[in-house]
TORKOLNU-225229 format. One record per residue (C-alpha): residue in one letter; x, y, z. Coordinates in pm, 1 decimal. Example, Ala and Ser with C-alpha at 12.3 -4.5 7.8 and 13.67 -1.06 7.14 Angstrom:
BEGIN
KOLMI   res          x          y          z
KOLMI     A     1230.0     -450.0      780.0
KOLMI     S     1367.0     -106.0      714.0
END
This chain:
BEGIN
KOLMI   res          x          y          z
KOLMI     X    -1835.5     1700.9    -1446.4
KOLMI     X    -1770.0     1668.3    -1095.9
KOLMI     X    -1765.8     2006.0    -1028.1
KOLMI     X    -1906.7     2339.5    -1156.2
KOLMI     X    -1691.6     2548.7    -1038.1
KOLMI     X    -1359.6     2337.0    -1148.5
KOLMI     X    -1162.4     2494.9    -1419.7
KOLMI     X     -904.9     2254.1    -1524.6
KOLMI     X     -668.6     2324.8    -1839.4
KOLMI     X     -610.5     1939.0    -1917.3
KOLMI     X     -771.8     1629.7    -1960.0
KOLMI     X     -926.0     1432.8    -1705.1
KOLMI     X     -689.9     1106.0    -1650.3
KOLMI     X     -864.4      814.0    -1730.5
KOLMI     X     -839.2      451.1    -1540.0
KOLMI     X     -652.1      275.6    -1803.1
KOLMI     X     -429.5      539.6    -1866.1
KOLMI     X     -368.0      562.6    -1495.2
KOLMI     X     -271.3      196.9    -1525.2
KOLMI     X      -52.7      225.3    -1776.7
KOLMI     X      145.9      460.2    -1622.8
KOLMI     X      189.9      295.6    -1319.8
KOLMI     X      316.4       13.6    -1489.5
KOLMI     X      573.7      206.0    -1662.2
KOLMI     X      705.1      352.1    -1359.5
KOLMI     X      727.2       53.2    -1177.2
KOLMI     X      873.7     -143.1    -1470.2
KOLMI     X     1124.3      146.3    -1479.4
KOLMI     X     1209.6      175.2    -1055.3
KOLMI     X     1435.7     -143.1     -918.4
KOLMI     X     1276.5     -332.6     -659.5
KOLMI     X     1177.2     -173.0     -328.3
KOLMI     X     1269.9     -435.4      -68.2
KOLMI     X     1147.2     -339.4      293.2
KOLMI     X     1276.7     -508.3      618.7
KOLMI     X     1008.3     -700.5      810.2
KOLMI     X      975.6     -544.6     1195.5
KOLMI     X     1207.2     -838.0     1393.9
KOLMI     X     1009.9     -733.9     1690.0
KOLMI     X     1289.8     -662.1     1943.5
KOLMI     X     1065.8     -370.0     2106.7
KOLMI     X      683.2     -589.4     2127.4
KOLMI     X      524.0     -482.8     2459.5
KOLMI     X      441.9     -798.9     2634.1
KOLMI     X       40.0     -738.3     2535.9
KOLMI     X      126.4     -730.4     2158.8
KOLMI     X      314.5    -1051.1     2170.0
KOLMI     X       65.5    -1191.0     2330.1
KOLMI     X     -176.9    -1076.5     2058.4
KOLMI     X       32.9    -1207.4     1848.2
KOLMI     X       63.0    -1529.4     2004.5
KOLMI     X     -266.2    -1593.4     2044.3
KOLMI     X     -335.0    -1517.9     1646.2
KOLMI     X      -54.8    -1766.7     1552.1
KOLMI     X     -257.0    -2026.0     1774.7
KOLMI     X     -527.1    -1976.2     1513.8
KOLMI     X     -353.8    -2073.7     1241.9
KOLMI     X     -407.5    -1728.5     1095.1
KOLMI     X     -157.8    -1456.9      974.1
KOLMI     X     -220.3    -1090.6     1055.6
END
């Protein structure tokens, strides 16, 4: 019980039933397919954090 004073009037949702639905509803929505940022705005600092990560070899 996680809390006394909780009075609930259903059934705690377990972590494979949590799952499950999840997978249902995202079996059921089409494919969300968000734009990547193009950047056209970068204050000069950020590119040049940005820059300087892509010299490492590294992704952010």
């Amino acid at each position: 019980m996680a809390f006394k004073t909780l009075q609930t009037k259903r059934e705690p949702l377990t972590l494979e039933t949590l799952a499950q639905s999840i997978a249902r509803r995202r079996a059921a929505a089409p494919e969300i397919v968000v734009p990547r940022n193009e950047g056209k705005r970068r204050t000069a600092s950020k590119q040049a954090l940005l820059e300087a990560i892509a010299e490492t070899g590294t992704k952010w």
